[in-house]
C-alpha positions as CSV (number, residue, x, y, z in Angstrom):
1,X,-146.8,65.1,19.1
2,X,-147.3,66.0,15.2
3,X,-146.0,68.8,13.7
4,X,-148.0,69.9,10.9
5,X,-146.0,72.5,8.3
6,X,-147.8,73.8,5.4
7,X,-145.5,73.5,2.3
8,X,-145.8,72.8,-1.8
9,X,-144.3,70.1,-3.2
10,X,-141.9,71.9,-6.1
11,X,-141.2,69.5,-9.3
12,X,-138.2,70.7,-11.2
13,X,-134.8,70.0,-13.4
14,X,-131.6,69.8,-11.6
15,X,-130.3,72.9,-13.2
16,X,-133.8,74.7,-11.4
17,X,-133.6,72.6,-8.5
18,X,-129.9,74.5,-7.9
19,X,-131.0,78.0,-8.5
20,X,-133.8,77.2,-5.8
21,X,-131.2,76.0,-3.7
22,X,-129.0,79.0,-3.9
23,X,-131.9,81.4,-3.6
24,X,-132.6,79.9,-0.5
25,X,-129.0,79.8,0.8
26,X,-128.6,83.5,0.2
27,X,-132.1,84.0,1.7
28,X,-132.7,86.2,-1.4
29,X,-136.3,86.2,-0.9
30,X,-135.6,87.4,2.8
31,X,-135.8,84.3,4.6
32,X,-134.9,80.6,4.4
33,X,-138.1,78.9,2.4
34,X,-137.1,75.5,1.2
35,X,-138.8,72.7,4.2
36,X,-137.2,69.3,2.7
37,X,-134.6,68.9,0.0
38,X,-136.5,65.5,-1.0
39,X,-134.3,64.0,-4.2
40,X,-132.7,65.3,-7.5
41,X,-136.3,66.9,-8.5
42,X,-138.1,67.5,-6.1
43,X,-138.4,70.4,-3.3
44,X,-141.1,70.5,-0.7
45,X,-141.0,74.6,0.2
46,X,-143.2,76.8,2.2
47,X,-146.5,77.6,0.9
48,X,-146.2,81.3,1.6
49,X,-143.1,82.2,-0.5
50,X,-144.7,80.3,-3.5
51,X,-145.7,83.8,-5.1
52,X,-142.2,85.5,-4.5
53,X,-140.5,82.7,-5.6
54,X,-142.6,82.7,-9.0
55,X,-141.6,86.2,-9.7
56,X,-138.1,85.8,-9.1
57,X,-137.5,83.0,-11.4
58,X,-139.2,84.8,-13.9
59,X,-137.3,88.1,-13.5
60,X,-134.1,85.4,-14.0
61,X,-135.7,84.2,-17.3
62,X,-137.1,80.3,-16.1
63,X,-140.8,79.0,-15.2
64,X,-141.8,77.0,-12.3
65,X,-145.0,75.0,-12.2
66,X,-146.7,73.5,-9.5
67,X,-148.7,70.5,-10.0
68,X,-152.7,71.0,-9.9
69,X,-153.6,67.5,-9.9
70,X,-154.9,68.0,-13.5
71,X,-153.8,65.6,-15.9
72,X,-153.0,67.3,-19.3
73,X,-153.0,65.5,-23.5
């Protein structure tokens, strides 16, 4: 059997990587969000609390951005 969990893969510095961490520890967005803790930069979370997540790191002053497969000069 497969289990198939819709997430976003979440690229970050250590120092965001932690506040993450601790926001989901506290359940601060009302509920446990982060699916695999995957190295020192990298956080595969549910797709759903993508939006909350956003606004609280911005209400705390930092920026998250999420890949869009885009390649940037």
């Amino acid at each position: 059997m497969v289990n198939i969990t819709k997430g976003i893969l979440v690229q970050c510095d250590e120092a965001m990587k932690q506040l993450i961490l601790d926001l989901d520890e506290k359940q601060t967005l009302g509920q446990k969000f982060i699916i695999q803790d995957l190295d020192e930069r990298h956080l595969f979370i549910s797709a759903e609390i993508l939006e909350a997540l956003r606004g609280k790191i911005e209400d705390l002053g930092g920026e998250i951005s999420v890949p869009t497969g885009e390649k940037t000069n």
